[in-house]
C-alpha positions as CSV (number, residue, x, y, z in Angstrom):
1,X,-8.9,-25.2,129.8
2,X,-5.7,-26.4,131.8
3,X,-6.9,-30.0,131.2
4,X,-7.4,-29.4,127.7
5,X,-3.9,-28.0,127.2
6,X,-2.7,-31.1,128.7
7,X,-4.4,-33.9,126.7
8,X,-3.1,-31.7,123.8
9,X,0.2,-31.4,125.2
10,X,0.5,-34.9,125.9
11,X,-0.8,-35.8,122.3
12,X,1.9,-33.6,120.3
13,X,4.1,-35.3,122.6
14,X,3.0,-38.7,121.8
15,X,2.9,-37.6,118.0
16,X,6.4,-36.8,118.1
17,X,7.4,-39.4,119.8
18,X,5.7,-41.8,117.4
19,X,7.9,-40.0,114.3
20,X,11.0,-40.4,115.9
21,X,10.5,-44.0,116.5
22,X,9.5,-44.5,113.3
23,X,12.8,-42.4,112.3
24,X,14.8,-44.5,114.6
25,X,13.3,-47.5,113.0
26,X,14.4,-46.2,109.0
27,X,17.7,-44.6,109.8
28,X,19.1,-46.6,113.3
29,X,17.8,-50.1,113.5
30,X,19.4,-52.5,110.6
31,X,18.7,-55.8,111.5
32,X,16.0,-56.6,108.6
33,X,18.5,-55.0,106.0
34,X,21.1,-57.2,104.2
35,X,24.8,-57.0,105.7
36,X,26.6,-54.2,104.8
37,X,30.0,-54.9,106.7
38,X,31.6,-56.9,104.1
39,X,31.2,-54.4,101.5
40,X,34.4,-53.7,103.2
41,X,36.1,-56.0,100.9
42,X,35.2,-54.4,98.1
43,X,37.2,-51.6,98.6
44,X,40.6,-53.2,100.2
45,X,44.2,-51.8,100.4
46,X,45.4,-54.6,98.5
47,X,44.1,-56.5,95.7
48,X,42.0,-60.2,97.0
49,X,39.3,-62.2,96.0
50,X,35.7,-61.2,96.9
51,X,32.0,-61.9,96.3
52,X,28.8,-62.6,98.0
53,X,25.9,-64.6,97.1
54,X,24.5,-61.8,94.9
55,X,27.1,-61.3,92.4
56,X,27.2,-63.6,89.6
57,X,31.0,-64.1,90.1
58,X,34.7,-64.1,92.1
59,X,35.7,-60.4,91.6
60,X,39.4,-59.7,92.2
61,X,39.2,-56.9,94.7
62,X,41.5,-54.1,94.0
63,X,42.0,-50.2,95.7
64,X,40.6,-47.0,95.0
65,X,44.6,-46.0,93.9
66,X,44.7,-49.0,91.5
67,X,41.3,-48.6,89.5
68,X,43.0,-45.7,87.4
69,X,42.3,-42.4,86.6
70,X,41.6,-43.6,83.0
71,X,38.1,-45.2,84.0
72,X,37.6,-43.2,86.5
73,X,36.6,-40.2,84.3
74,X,35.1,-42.8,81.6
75,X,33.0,-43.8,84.6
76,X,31.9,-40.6,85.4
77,X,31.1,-39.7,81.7
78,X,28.9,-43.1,81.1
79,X,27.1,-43.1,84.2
80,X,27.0,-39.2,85.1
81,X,24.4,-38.8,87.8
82,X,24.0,-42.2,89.3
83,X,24.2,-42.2,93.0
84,X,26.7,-44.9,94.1
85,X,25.1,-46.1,97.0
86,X,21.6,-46.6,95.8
87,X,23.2,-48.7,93.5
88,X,25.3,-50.5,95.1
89,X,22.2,-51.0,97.8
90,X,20.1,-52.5,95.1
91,X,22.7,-55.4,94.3
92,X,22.2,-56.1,97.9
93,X,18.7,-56.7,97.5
94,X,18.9,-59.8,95.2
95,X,17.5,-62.2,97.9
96,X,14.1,-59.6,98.9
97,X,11.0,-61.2,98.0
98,X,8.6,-58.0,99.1
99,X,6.0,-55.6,97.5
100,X,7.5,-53.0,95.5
101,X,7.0,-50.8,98.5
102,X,8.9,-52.2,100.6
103,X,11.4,-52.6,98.3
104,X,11.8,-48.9,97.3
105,X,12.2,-48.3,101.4
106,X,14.3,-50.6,102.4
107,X,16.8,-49.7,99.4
108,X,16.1,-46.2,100.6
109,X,17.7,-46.9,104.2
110,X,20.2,-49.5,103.2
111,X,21.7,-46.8,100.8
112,X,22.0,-44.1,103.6
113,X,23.6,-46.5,105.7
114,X,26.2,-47.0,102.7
115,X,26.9,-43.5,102.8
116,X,26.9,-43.2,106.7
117,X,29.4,-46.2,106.4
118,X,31.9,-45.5,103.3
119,X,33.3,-42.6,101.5
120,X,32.8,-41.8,98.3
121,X,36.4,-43.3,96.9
122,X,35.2,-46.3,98.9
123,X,31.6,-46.3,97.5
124,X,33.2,-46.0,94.0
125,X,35.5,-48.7,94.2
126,X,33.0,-51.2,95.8
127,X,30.7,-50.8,93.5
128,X,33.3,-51.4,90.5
129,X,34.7,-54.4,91.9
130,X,30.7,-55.7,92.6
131,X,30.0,-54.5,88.6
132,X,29.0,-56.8,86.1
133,X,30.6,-56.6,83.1
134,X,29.8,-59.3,81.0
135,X,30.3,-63.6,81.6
136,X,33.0,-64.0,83.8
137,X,34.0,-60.6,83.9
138,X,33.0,-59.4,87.3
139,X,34.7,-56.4,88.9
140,X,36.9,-53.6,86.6
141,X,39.9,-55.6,86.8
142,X,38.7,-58.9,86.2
143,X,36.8,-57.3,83.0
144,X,40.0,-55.2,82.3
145,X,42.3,-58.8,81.7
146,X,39.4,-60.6,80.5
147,X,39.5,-58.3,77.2
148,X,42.4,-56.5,77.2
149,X,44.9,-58.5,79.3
150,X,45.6,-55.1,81.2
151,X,45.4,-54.5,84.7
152,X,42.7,-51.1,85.3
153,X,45.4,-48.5,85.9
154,X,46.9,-49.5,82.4
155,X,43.5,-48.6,80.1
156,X,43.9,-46.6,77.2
157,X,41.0,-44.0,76.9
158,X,39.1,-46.0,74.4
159,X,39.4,-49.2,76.2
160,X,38.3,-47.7,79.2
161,X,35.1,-46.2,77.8
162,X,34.5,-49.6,76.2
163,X,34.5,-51.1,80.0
164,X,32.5,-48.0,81.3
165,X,30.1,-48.1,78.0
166,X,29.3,-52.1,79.0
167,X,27.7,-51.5,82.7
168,X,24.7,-50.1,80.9
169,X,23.9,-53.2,79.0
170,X,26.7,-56.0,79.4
171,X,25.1,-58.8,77.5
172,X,23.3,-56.0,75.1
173,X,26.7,-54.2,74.5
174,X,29.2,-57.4,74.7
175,X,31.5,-56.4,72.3
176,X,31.8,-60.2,71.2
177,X,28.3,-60.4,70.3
178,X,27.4,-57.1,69.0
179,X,31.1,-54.8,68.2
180,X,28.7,-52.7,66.3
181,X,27.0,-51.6,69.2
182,X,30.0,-52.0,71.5
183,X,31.8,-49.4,68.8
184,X,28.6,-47.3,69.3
185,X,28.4,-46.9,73.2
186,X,32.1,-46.6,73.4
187,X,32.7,-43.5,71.2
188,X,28.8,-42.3,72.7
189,X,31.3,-41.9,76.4
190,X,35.0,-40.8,74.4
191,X,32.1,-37.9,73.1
192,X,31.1,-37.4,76.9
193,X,34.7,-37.3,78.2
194,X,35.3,-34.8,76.2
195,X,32.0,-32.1,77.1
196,X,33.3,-32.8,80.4
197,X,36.8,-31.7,79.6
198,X,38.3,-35.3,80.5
199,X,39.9,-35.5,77.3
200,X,41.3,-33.1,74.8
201,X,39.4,-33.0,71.0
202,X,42.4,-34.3,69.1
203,X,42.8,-37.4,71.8
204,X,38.9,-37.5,71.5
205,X,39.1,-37.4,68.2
206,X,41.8,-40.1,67.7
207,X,40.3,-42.5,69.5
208,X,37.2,-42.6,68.4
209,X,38.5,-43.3,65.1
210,X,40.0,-46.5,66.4
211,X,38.7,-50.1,66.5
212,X,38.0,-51.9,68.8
213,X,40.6,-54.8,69.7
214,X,39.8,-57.3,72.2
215,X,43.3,-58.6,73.2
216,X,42.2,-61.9,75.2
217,X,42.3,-64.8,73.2
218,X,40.5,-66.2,76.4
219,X,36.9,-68.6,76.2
220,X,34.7,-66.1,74.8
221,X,31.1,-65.9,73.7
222,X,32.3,-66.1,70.1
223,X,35.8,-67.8,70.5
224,X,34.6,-70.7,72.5
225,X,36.7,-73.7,73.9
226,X,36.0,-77.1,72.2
227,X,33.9,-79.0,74.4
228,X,36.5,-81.6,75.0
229,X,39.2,-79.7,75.8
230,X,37.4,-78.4,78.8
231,X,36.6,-81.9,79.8
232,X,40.2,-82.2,79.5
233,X,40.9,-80.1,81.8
234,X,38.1,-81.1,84.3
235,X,41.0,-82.2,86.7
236,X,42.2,-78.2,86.8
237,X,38.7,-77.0,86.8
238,X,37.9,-78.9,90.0
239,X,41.4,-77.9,92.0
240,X,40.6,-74.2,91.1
241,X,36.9,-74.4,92.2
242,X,37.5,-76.6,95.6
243,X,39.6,-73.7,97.4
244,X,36.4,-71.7,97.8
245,X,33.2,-72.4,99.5
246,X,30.0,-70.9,100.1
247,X,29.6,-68.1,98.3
248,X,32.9,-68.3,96.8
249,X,31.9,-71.4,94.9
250,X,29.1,-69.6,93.0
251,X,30.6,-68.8,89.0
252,X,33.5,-70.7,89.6
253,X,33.1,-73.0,86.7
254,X,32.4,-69.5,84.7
255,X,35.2,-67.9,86.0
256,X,37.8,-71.0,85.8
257,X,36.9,-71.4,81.7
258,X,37.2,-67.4,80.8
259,X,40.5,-67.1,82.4
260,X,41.7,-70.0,79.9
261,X,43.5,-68.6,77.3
262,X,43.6,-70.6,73.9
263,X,45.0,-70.4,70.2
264,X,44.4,-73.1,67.9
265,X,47.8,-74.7,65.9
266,X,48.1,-77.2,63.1
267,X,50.7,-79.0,64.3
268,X,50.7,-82.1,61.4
269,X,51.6,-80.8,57.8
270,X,48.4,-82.8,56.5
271,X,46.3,-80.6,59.2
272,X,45.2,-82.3,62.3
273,X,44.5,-79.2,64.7
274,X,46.1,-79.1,68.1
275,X,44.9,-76.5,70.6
276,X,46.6,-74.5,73.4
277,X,45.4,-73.7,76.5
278,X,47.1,-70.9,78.9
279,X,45.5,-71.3,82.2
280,X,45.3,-68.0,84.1
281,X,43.1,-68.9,86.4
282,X,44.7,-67.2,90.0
283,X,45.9,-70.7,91.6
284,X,47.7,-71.9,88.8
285,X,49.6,-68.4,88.2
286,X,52.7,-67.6,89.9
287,X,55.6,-65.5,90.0
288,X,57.0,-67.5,87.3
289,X,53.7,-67.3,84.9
290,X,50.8,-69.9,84.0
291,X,51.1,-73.1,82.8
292,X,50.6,-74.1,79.7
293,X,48.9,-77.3,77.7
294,X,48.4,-78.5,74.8
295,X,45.4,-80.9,73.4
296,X,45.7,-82.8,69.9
297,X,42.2,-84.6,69.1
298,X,42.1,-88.1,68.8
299,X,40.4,-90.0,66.0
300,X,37.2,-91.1,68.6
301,X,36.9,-87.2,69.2
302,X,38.8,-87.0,72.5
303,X,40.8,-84.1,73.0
304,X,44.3,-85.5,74.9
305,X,47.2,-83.5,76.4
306,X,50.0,-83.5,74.2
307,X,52.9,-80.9,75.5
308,X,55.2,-82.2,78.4
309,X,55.5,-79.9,80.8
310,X,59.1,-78.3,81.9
311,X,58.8,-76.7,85.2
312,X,57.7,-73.4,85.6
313,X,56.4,-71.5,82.3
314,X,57.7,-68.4,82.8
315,X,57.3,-65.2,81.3
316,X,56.1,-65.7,77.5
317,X,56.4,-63.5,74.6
318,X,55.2,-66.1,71.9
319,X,54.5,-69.5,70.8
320,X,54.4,-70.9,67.6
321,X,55.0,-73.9,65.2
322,X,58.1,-74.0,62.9
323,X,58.8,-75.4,59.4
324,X,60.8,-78.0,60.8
325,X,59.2,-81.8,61.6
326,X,59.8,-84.4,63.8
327,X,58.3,-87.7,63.2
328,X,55.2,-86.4,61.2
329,X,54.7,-83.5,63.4
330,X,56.0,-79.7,63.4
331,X,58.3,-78.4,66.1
332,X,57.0,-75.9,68.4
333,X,58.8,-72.9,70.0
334,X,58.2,-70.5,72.7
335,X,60.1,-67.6,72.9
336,X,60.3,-65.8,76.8
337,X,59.5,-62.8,77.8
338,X,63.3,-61.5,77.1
339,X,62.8,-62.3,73.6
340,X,66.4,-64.0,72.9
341,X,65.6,-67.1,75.3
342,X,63.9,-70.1,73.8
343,X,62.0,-73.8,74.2
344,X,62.0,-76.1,71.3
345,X,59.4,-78.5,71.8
346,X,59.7,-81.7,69.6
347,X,57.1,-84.7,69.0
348,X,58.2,-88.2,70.4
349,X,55.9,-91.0,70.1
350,X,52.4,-89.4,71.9
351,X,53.5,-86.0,72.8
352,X,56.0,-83.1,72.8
353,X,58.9,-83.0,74.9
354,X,61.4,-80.2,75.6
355,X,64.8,-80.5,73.9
C-alpha cells in the first residue's frame, strides 16, 4: 500500500505540474505572440504619428485627456459590451496564418497580456487611435479632421456618434457613399446615448433631427481630386511620403491625397475651371498654416500650378474669386483668419501673383 500511495502521489504531482506548465506556457511565455510594447504609442502623453504593419494607415496618436468626453460616451453607446483588449488583440493578429484554433488561443492570451499591460484609459485610447474609420481616416482624430475639420475634443454629439456609428461598418456606413445609412446608424447611437443617460431627450432629440454635414472639402470617395492635379502634385506627395519608412510608409499615398483639401473656381469669365488645393498633410503645416496651390488645366489636359506663392499662408478664413478681371482672368482674394486682413491675387501672363 505505501508504494501504491507513492506512484499516486507522484502522478498527481506530475499532473499538476504538467497544468502549470501548460499555464505558464498561455499566461507567462510571449515569445510566439505579436509585440505588444509599442501599443505604447497608441496611447501617448502627447499627440505623434503611429502605426504598425497592421493598420491600413499613419494614425496621429493623441491622449486619453484629448479624445473627449463627447466620443467617449458615443463610444460606449455604439459599441456597449465589446472588450477592448480582445479587440485590440485581434488587430494584432493580421500576419497569423494558423487554424482557427489556434487563432482563438493565441488572441485569448495576447488579450490578457493587454490587460496585464494597460489600463483601461490606455486600452481605450489605443484602440481609437489603431480604429479604422474609413480611407485615410485612421485613428479618432485623424477621422475627426478628415470630416469635420475638428480636433476629437471639439465633436458635437451628433458628429461624434457619426464617428462612433462608422467602426461597425466604415466602408458600409461611409457617409459619402451611403448618408442614408450614415443618417441611420448615427441617430441608432444619439437613441443609445440617451437610454444610457449620456444625453438629455431635448439634446437627443435635437440632434437627431439634424443632418448630417461633412465639413472637409478634402479627396473624398465622392469629391474626388482630378487625376492630374494629383500628378501635379507628385513632387509633394513624394516629400511627405519619404520621411517615413518601414511601416510608416504603408498608406502614405492614401493618407497624403485625403489630407488635400480642394474647391473648384472658374477663374475665366468664359469658364475654364481652376482648382485649389490646401495641402494639410502634417509636414507641410505649420504654425503659420498650409500652403496653398492652385491648378488651371491646360488645353492638352495637363493640370499646371497657377497661384504664386507668398511666404507663409497663414491662418485663412476664405478664398474666393471677385468680379473684377485682369487680363482675361478674375482676381482672387483670400481673407485671413482676422477677417479684416486681405491678399489680392491678380493674373499676369501664366499665373497669379500677389499685389
Amino acid at each position: 500500500m505505501p508504494m501504491f500511495y507513492k506512484v499516486s502521489f507522484g502522478l498527481v504531482a506530475l499532473f499538476f505540474l504538467s497544468v502549470l506548465g501548460l499555464c505558464s506556457r498561455f499566461l507567462v511565455y510571449t515569445g510566439d505572440l505579436p509585440e505588444t510594447k509599442h501599443l505604447s504609442e497608441f496611447a501617448p502623453t502627447r499627440g505623434h504619428l503611429a502605426t504598425d504593419s497592421c493598420l491600413a494607415g499613419l494614425s496621429f496618436a493623441i491622449p486619453f485627456d484629448r479624445i473627449g468626453k463627447t466620443f467617449q460616451d458615443a463610444f460606449a453607446s455604439a459599441e456597449s459590451g465589446i472588450s477592448l483588449s480582445d479587440q485590440i488583440a485581434r488587430t494584432l493578429m493580421c500576419h497569423r496564418h494558423e487554424s482557427m484554433a489556434r487563432y482563438q488561443l493565441d488572441a485569448l492570451r495576447l488579450s490578457w497580456l493587454i490587460r496585464r499591460r494597460f489600463s483601461e484609459q490606455q486600452q481605450f485610447a489605443i484602440y481609437v487611435n489603431r480604429a479604422y474609420f474609413g480611407p485615410g481616416a485612421t485613428g479618432v482624430q485623424n477621422a475627426s479632421e478628415h470630416l469635420f475639420q475638428k480636433d476629437a475634443d471639439a465633436l458635437s454629439p451628433e458628429e461624434a456618434a457619426l464617428l462612433a456609428g462608422l467602426l461597425r461598418a466604415p466602408d458600409a456606413l461611409s457617409p459619402f457613399k451611403y448618408p442614408d445609412r450614415a443618417l441611420q446608424r448615427r441617430n441608432k447611437v444619439l437613441q443609445a446615448m440617451a437610454v444610457q443617460g449620456k444625453l438629455g431627450s431635448v439634446e437627443v432629440a435635437e440632434a437627431v433631427g439634424r443632418p448630417i454635414i461633412i465639413r472637409s472639402r478634402g479627396n473624398t470617395e465622392e469629391e474626388a481630386l482630378p487625376r492630374g492635379v494629383l500628378e501635379a502634385l507628385a513632387e509633394d506627395e513624394s516629400e511627405y511620403c519619404d520621411q517615413f519608412e518601414d511601416d510608416f510608409k504603408k498608406g502614405c499615398e492614401e493618407a497624403f491625397q485625403v489630407n488635400l483639401m480642394w474647391i473648384q473656381l472658374q477663374v475665366v469669365p468664359r469658364g475654364v475651371p481652376a482648382i485649389l488645393v490646401e495641402n494639410k498633410n502634417i509636414r507641410f503645416c505649420g504654425s503659420a498654416g498650409c500652403p496653398l496651390k492652385l491648378f488651371i488645366i491646360q488645353p492638352n489636359g495637363h493640370f499646371v500650378q497657377a497661384l504664386e506663392t507668398d511666404g507663409d499662408v497663414g491662418s485663412l478664413a476664405e478664398v474666393r474669386v471677385l468680379k473684377s478681371v485682369t487680363d482675361g482672368h478674375y482676381d482672387i482674394q483670400k481673407t485671413w483668419a482676422d477677417g479684416r486682413t486681405h491678399t489680392i491675387y491678380r493674373w499676369r501672363g501664366s499665373r497669379y501673383f500677389a499685389h
